[in-house]
N, C-alpha and C positions, 0 to 999 in steps of 0.2 A: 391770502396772497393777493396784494393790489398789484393785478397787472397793469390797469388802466386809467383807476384815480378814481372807481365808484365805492371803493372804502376809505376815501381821504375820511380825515377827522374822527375816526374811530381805533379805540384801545386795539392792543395784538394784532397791529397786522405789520405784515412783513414786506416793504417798501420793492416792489418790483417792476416799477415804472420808467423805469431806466436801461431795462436791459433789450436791448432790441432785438429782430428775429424773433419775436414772441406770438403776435399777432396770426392765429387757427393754425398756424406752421410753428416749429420751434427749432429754429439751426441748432447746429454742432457749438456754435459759441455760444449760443443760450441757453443750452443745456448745461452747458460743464457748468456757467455760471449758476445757474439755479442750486443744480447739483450742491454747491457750492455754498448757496445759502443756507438752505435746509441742512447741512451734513449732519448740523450738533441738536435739530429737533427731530420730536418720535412721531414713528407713523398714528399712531394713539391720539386719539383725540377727535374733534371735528376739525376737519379746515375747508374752506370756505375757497373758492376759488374762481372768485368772480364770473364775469359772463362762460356761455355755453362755447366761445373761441380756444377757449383755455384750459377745456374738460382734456385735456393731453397731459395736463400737471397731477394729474393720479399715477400716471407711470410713475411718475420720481419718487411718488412715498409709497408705492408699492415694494420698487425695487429695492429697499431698506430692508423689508420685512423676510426674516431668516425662517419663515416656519413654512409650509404646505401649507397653501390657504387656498379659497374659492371667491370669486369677486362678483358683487352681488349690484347689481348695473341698473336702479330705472333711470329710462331714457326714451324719449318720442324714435333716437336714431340709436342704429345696431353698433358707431362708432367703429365698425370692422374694415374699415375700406381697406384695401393692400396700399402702401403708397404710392404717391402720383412717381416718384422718381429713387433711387438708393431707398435709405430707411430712414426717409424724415420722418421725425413726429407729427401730428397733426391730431386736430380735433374730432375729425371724422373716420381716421384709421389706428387711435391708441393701443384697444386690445388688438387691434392685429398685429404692432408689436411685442406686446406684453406678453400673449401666447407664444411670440418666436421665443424671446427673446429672457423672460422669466422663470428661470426654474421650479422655483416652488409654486408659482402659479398652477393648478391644477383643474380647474372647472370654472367657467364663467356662465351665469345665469344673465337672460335679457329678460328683464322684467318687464312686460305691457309695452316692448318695442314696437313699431307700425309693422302690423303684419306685412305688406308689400315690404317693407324693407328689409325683412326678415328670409321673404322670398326671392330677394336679390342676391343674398349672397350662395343660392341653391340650397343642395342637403349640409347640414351641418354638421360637424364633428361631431367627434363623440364629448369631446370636454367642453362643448358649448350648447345651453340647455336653455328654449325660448319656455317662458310661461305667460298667461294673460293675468291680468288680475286676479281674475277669479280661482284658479289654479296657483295662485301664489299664496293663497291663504292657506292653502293645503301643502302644502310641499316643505320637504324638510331640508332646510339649509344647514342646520348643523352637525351634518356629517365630516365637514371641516371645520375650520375658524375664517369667517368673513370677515372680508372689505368690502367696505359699502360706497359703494357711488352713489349719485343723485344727481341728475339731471331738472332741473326744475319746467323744463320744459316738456317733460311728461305729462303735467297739469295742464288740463284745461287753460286756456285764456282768459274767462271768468273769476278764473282764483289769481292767473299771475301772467303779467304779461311777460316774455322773455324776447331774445333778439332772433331765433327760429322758429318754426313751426311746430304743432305743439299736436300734445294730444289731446285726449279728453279726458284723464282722469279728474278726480274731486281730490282734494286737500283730505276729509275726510277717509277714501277710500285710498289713499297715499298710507297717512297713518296707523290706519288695520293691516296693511301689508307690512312694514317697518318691526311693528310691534308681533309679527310672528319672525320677522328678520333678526332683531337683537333679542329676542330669547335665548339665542346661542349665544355662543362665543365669538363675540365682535371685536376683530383687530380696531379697526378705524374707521371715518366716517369722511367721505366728501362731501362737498354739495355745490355746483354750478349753476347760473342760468339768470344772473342778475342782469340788467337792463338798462341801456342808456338812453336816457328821455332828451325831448328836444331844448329843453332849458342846459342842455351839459349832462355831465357823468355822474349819476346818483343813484342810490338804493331806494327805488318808492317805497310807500306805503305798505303795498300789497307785498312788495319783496320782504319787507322789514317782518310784516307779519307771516310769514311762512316759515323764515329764517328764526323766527322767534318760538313757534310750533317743531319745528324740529329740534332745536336746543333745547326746549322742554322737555323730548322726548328721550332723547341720547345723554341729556346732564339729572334724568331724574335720579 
């Protein structure tokens, strides 16, 4: 989904550089148009959704999916804010609507979220379930069928620069986590967190190769 222009020139993507209100919020007019785009594709798949502004575009292929599912979130951020005003979308409070707002939505896992952030939003529900890395290797997510988010600014900055603040995972220790993820039964896959360099709106190196590690891993 090119919200921004840092997928210009590349096969399968879906032209969304036009629709405005887009930008870490997403009005009521940009939703119905997205809506709008996507109606006739399946949540199935990877899709790719540009920088970490735009991680709010997992609602819309969530909200497609007719079965009781669990959504499986790494993320440097918890993504749970309540909204600044009404129930806008936004970057930083998605699953807060998602949990209102999605019925078969059933359980959301925060993968290696920043503990402090994790401590902000107090005690957690009972359908929202923090784990650290290490604890993710152990834990069974397929007691339902996952959606998988991805944040790419979970990763370290050594592996990948993004446009927020980051954690310290490894590339590496990203992929041992995944690969106990889709053992189950994996609806769909997102991935966020591309990066816009001072020369203009483009996918580096180090994004291409990440982007390229996870496609390996979800198309083997």
């Amino acid at each position: 989904m090119n919200m921004s222009g840092v997928y210009d020139g590349n096969e399968g993507v879906l032209d969304c550089r036009d629709i405005t209100g887009t930008n870490c919020y997403c009005d009521d007019a940009a939703a119905e148009e997205i809506r709008k785009r996507i109606q006739t594709l399946p949540y199935e798949g990877v899709h790719f959704l540009d920088s970490g502004n735009y991680h709010y575009l997992s609602y819309f292929w969530m909200e497609k999916i007719d079965v009781d599912f669990a959504l499986v979130l790494l993320d440097h951020h918890t993504d749970m804010q309540p909204p600044g005003f009404g129930d806008i979308l936004s970057c930083g409070g998605w699953i807060f609507n998602a949990r209102r707002n999605l019925k078969h939505l059933k359980r959301v896992y925060l993968v290696d979220v920043a503990e402090h952030l994790v401590k902000e939003l107090g005690e957690l529900p009972e359908d929202v379930v923090y784990v650290d890395r290490q604890q993710a290797l152990d834990t069974d997510f397929g007691d339902l069928p996952v959606y998988l988010s991805i944040d790419k600014d979970v990763l370290s900055a050594d592996e990948v620069k993004t446009d927020w603040d980051q954690g310290d995972m490894t590339l590496p220790e990203m992929l041992k986590i995944l690969d106990v993820v889709v053992s189950g039964d994996l609806l769909g896959v997102d991935i966020c967190g591309e990066i816009k360099d001072n020369e203009g709106i483009e996918v580096t190196e180090s994004q291409r190769n990440v982007n390229l590690r996870l496609l390996e891993l979800f198309c083997d």
